[in-house]
N, C-alpha and C positions, 0 to 999 in steps of 0.2 A: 293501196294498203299492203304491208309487209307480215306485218304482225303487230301483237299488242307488248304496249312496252310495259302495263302495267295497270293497277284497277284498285278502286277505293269508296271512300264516303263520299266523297265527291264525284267523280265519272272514273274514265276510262282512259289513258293514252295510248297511243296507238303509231307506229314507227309507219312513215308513208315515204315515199319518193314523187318530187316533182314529172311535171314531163322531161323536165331537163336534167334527169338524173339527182337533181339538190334532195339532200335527206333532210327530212323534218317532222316531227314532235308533234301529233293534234291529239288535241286533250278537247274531249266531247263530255259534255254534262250530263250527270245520270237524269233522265225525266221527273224523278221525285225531285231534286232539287231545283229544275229547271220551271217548277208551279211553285217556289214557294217567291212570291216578289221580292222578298229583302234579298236573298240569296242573289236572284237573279239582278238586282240591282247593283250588289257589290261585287259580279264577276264583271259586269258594265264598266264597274268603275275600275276593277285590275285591267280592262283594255284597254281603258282609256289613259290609266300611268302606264304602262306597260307602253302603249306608242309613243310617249310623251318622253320616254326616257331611252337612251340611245346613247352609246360611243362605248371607250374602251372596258374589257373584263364585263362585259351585258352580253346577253342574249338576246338579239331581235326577232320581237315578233313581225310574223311576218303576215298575216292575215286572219279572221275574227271574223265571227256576226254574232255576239250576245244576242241579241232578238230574236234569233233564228227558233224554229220552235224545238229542237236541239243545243244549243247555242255551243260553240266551239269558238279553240282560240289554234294558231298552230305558231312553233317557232323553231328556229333553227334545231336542229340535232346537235346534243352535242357528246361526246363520248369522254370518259372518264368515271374517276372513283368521286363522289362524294367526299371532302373535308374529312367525315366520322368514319368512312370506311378507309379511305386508305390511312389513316393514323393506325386502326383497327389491325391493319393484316403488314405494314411497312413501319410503321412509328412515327415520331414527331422528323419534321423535315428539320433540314438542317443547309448551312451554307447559302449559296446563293440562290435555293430554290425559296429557303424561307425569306430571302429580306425580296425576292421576286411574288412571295404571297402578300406579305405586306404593302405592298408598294399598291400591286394590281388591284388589291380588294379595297384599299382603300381610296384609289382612284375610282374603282366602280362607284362607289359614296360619293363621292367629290364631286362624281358626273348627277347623280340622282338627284344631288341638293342642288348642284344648279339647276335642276330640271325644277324645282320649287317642290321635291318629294321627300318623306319622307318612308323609310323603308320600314320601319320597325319590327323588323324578322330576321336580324340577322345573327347566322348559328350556322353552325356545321355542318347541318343537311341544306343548306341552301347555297353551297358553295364547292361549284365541280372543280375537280383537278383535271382538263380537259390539257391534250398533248401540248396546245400552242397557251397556256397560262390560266387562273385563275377564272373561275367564271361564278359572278353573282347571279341569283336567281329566283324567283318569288314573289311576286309583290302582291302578292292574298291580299294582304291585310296593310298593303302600306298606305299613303293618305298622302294630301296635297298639303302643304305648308301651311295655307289658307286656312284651313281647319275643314276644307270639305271633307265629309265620310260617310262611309253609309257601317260603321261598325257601331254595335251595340251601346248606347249610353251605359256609362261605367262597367262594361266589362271590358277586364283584365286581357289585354294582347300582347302576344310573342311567349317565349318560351320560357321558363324557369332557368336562371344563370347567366341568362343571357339578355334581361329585364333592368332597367339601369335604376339608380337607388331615386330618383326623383320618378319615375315613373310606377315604382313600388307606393310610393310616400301618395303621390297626388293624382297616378293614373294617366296624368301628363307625359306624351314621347315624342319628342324634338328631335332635329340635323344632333343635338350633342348625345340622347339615349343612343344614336344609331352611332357615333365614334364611341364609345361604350362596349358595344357591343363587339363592335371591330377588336380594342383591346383585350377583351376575353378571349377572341375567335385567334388573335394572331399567338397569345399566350397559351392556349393550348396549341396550336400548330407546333410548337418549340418546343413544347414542354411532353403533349402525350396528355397532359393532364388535365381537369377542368378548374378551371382557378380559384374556381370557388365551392369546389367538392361536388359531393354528390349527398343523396338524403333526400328527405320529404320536402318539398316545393317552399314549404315556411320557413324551413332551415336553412334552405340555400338562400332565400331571401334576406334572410337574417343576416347570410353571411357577407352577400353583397351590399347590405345598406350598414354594417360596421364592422366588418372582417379587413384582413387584408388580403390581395389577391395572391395566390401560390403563380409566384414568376422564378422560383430558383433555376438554375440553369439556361436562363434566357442569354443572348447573347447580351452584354453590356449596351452597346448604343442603344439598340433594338428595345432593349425593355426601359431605357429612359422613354422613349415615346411610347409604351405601350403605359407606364404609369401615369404621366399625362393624361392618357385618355381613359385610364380607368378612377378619373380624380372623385370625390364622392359627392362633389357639388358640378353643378353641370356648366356652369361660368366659366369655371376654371380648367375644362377642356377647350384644346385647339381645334378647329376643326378638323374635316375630313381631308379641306383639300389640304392643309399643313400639315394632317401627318401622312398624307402623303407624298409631299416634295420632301419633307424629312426621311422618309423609308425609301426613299428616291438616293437619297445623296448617301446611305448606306449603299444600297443597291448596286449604283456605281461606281463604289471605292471597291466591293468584293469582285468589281470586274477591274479595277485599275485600269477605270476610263479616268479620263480629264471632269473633274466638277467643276458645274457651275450655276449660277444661282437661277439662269434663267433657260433649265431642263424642259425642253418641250414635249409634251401629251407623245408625239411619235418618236423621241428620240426615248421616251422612258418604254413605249413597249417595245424598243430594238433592246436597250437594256433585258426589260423583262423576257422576252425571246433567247438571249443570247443565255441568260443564267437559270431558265424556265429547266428540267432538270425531268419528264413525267414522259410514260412510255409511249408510243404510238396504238390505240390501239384497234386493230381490225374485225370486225361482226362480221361474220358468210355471211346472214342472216339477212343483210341488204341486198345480198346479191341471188336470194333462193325466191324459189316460186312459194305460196304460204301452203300448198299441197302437199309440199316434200316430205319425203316418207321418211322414219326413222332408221333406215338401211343405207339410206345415203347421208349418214354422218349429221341428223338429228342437235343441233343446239341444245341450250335446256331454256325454262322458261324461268323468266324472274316477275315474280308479283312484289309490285312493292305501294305502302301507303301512300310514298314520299314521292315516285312518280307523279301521283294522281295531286299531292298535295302542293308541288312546286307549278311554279310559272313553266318552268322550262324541264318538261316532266321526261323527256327524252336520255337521262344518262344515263350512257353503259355501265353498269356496276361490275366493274372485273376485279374480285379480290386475287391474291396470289400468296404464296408461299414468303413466309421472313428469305430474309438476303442468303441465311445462312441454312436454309431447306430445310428448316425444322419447323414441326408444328408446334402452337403455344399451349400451354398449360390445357389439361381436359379433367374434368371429374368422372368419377365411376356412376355407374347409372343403374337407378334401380328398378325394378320391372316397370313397364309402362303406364301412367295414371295413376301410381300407387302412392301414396302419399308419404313414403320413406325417405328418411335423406341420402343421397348418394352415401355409399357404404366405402371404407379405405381398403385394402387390400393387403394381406399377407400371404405370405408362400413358405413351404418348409427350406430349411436349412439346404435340401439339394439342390434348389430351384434356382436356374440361372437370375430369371430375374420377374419382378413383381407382374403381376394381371393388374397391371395402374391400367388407367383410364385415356391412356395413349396408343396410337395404332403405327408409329414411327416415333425416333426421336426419343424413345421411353428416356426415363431416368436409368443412368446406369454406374457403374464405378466408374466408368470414365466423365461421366459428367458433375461426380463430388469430385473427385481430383482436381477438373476445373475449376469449383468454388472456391472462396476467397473466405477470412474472416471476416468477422463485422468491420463497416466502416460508417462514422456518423451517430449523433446518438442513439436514431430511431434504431438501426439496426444490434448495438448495443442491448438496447431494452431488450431486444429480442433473445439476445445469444444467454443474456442472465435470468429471464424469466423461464427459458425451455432449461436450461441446466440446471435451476433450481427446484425445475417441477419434477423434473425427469429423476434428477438422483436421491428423491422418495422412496420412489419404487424401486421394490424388491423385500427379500424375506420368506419363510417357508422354503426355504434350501432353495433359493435362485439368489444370486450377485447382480448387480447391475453395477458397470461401470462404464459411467458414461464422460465422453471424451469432446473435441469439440465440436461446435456450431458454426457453420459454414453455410456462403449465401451464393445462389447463383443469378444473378439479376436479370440476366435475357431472357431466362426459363423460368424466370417467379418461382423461383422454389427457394428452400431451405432444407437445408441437411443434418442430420443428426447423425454421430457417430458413438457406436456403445459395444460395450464386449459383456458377454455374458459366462453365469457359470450353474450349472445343475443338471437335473433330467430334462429332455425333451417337452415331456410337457407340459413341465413349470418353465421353461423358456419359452415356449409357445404362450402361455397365459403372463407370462411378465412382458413380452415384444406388445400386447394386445395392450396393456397398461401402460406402458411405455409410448405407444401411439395415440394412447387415450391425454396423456397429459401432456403430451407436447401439443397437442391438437387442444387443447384450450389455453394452452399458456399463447400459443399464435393466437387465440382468438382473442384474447384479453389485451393484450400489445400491439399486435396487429389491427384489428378490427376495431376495437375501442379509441386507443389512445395514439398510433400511427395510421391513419387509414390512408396515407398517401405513402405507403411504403408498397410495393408494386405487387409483394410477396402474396403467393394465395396457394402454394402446392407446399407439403413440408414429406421429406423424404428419408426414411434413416438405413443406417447401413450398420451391418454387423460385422466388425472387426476382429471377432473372437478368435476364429483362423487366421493366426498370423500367416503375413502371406496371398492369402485367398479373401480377402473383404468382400461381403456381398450386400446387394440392394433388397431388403425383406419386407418395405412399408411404402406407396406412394399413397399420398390422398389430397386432396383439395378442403383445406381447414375455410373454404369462404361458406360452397354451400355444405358442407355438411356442419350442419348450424349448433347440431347436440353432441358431435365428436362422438358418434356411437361408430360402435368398431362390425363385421363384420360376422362376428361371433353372437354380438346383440341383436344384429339381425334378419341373421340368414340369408343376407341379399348378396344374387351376383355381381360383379361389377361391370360386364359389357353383355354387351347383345349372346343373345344364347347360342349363336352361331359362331361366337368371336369374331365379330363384325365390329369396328369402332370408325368415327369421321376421322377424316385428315382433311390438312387443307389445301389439299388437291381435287377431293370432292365438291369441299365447298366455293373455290375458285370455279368450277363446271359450273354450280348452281346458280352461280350468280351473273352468267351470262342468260340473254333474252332467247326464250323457245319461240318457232312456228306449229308446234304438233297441237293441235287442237285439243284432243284429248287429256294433255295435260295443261293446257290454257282450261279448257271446262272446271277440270279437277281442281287446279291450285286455284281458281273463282271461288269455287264451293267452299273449301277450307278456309280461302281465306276469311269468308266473310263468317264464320262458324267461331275462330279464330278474334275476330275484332269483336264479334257481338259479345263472347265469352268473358274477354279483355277487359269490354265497356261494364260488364254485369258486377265483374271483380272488381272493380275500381275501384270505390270504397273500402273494400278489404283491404288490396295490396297497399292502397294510400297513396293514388296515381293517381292523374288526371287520365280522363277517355282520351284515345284515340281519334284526331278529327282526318285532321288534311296532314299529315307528316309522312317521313318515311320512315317508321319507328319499326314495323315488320315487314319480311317479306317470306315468298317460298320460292323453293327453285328444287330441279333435279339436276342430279347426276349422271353420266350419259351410262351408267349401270343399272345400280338397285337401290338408289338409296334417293328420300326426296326431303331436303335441308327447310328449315326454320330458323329463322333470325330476328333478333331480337336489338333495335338500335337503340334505343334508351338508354344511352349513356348516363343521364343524368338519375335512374334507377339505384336503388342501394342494391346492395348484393342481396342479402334476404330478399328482396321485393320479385327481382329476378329468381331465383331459387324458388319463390312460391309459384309464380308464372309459370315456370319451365316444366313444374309438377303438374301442373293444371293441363297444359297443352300438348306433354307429350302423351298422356290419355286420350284425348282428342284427335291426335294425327294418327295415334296408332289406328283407333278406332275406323276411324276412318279411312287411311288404307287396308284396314282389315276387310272392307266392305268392300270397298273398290276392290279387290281381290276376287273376293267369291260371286260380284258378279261379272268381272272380265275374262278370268282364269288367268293362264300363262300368257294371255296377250297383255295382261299390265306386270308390268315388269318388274316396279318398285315395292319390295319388301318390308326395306328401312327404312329408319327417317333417323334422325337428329333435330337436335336443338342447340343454337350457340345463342351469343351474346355478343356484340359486335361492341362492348364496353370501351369506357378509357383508358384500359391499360390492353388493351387488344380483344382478337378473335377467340372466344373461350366456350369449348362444348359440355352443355350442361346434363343435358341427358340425353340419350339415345336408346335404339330398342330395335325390335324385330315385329311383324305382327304378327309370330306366333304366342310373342310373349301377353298378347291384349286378345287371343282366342284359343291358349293352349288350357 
């Protein structure tokens, strides 16, 4: 044993090494689950598909004893980001690495259904970007063709969005819900997007049994066969193994190989190899004793549900830094556990530039210079609803002249540009009013009526110095839900130390720790963490937390100990109530581990992100002087 990859409702996984050096993935059963028979029956039967099914873009298991009074399974190691994580922190794939996702994931299917399985869990988290291609994973809850199962008479399986509209209607999930599913899974791959939105579990339902799917900017061939298989009657899907020799004959023209109709299984993963496009990536952490002290260069630890919750619970999670070394959009954060909404931030007229909720990367004049005007209707709406809200305001001897609306789309923001005129501190009280209504006119256009426009920061800049334009507003109009200003109140917007995340910390976090002491500690939270979760769950309007990889923890090899949040298919509120909830929690809770370690626990900070569909986005953060000052 090396270390633990991870820990949940179900057991534990655990990173081992063969005698012969092979790394592999044993996922051991907690003892409570391991007394209840059904339970125990259906991890029986995930062995018994799981050997059953075998060849290309699969994880093989490699050994098992269900019975055992422990019961474990183990399988290869595989190292990569998850589907939902690297979309999260890199974006939607592109070129030959996606018609290489396509191809692979749906030969993994292709293979399952000859095998006489069905998979009915296919989604993002079940699906590694390991260096050498695609890797399906999971089969919880999949089931033999036959109709054998040991899952619940009429409960509802698989995830929300990802659920095909005949198995919504009858409960029924066939070879065609699981090419369904694929078509969601390879349209967000392209897009970033989830196809069918995001909202409370009946709406997304809603929207996949008579919506149509968000495919724009798919490539042309590619999304012929993705609508195919997202057709709304399940007849009239090809199957698995068709659109995979379909995503085949793309595959091979973006290599300007020679086509031909009779592609063989190894001639498509030399294809998939050759246009496979995903880093190598290397763990010390296989090669350390699990005593290693934190002075000889310490990993961090990743807790994740989604370890615990897949078949092949072993994947590296290494996020990393956008292409272009900047971090993504952050909110300001309000004291810890406080039930405040992250507050926007202004600065006086001398001040280079805003206390946004960025720790690199801020918004700056150079970054409205790069924005663009609107393009498209959605973003139209936007430029006339802020200009129309915005040049209201003013009166009692202040001017407002506001100029235009500019979008910058890698940074999700929006720009405001205004020139003022009066005394200081009716300038001051008019910029406050001025951020107040542009921060709902985003929320009314943006959040209501575009919600697939990607925008969630809006930033203005004061023009009034010709010459000298400066940055006087950043704020994040997703969660601060009541557009209350700063003034309203009284809240800081970063750690009281001016400590903020970057995603260079959370890149460290999200690799696997052997320090005990923070394996113990990230245990404890976690599960403080998921029970909290399960207790809200009716509130937020979420289903609990069972077997996914929906949260984890991890550290930084400094002061700070990260929370993440995968639930993509969360609305932003839902998240914003969560993030308030738990950063009370972590604070608290490092606050203790604190007083009784001392300066031998290290970690001060925490954060909280959101590993959402439009990327990595930190919601709160803190200090734990601010949960004991």
């Amino acid at each position: 044993m090396i270390g633990r990859l991870g820990e949940g409702g179900m057991g534990t996984v655990h990173a081992a090494l063969a005698p012969d050096g092979l790394r592999v993935a044993v996922k051991v059963i907690h003892p409570a689950r391991a007394e209840d028979p059904e339970f125990r029956a259906r991890f029986r039967r995930e062995v018994q598909l799981s050997a059953r099914v075998t060849g290309p873009c699969l994880i093989p298991l490699l050994a098992a004893e269900p019975d055992a009074a422990a019961p474990w399974l183990a399988t290869a190691y595989v190292p990569g980001l998850t589907l939902n994580q690297r979309l999260a922190t890199h974006g939607p794939l592109t070129g030959g690495s996606l018609y290489a996702f396509a191809t692979g994931t749906a030969q993994a299917l292709a293979t399952v259904h000859a095998a006489g399985v069905v998979h009915r869990d296919v989604k993002p988290q079940n699906v590694i970007l390991s260096p050498a291609g695609p890797r399906v994973l999971d089969f919880g809850i999949a089931h033999a063709a036959d109709g054998t199962s040991v899952t619940r008479t009429g409960a509802m399986t698989g995830t929300p969005g990802w659920i095909s509209p005949e198995h919504y209607r009858t409960g029924k999930s066939g070879f065609e819900g699981d090419v369904f599913a694929w078509g969601a899974l390879v349209a967000y791959a392209a897009t970033g997007r989830l196809p069918f939105g995001t909202g409370a579990p009946d709406v997304v339902a809603f929207r996949v049994m008579s919506g149509e799917a968000d495919l724009d900017g798919m490539p042309e061939g590619l999304r012929r066969i993705v609508e195919k298989a997202l057709a709304k009657e399940a007849d009239d899907r090809p199957t698995a193994a068709a659109v995979a020799k379909e995503s085949s004959v793309l595959l091979a023209a973006e290599t300007t190989q020679v086509v031909h109709s009779g592609l063989e299984p190894t001639r498509v993963g030399d294809l998939i190899a050759a246009q496979w496009h995903m880093p190598t990536l290397e763990d010390p952490n296989w090669h350390a004793s699990p005593t290693r002290s934190r002075a000889h260069g310490l990993a961090v630890f990743l807790v994740t549900v989604a370890l615990v919750g897949g078949l092949v619970s072993g994947a590296m999670a290494l996020a990393g830094k956008d292409s272009d070394g900047d971090t993504t959009s952050q909110s300001a954060s309000p004291k810890a556990g406080s039930s405040a909404t992250p507050s926007p931030t202004t600065v006086g007229k001398s001040a280079d530039k805003p206390k946004s909720g960025r720790s690199e990367g801020r918004a700056s004049v150079d970054t409205w210079r790069q924005s663009r005007p609107a393009q498209g209707s959605g973003e139209h709406d936007v430029a006339r609803s802020v200009l129309h809200d915005t040049s209201l305001i003013g009166g009692d001897g202040t001017e407002v002249a506001v100029g235009k609306v500019t979008f910058h789309q890698p940074r999700k923001e929006v720009y405001l540009a205004y020139t003022l005129s009066g005394d200081e501190a009716g300038r001051m009280y008019t910029e406050t009013q001025l951020a107040s209504a542009m921060c709902l006119a985003l929320r009314d256009v943006v959040v209501r009526l575009h919600p697939d426009l990607p925008y969630r920061t809006y930033v203005m800049v004061d023009q009034t110095t010709t010459g000298t334009p400066h940055v006087t507003w950043v704020d994040d109009f997703i969660t601060n839900t009541g557009c209350r200003t700063a003034a309203d109140q009284g809240a800081t917007p970063a750690a009281d130390d001016g400590w903020t995340p970057d995603m260079s910390g959370y890149t460290e976090a999200t690799r696997p720790s052997t320090d005990r002491s923070e394996i113990r500690f990230a245990d404890t939270v976690m599960k403080d963490l998921v029970g909290a979760t399960n207790a809200s769950a009716a509130e937020l309007g979420v289903a609990e937390i069972q077997d996914t990889d929906d949260i984890a923890i991890g550290f930084d090899k400094t002061s700070a100990m990260y929370v993440w949040n995968n639930h993509v298919e969360w609305s932003r509120d839902q998240i914003d109530e969560w993030s308030t909830m738990v950063a009370g929690r972590v604070c608290e809770s490092l606050s203790d581990k604190r007083r009784a370690d001392g300066s031998a626990w290290p970690y001060t900070r925490f954060a909280i992100a959101w590993s959402g569909a439009s990327g990595a986005e930190f919601t709160r953060w803190g200090t734990v002087e601010e949960c004991t000052g």
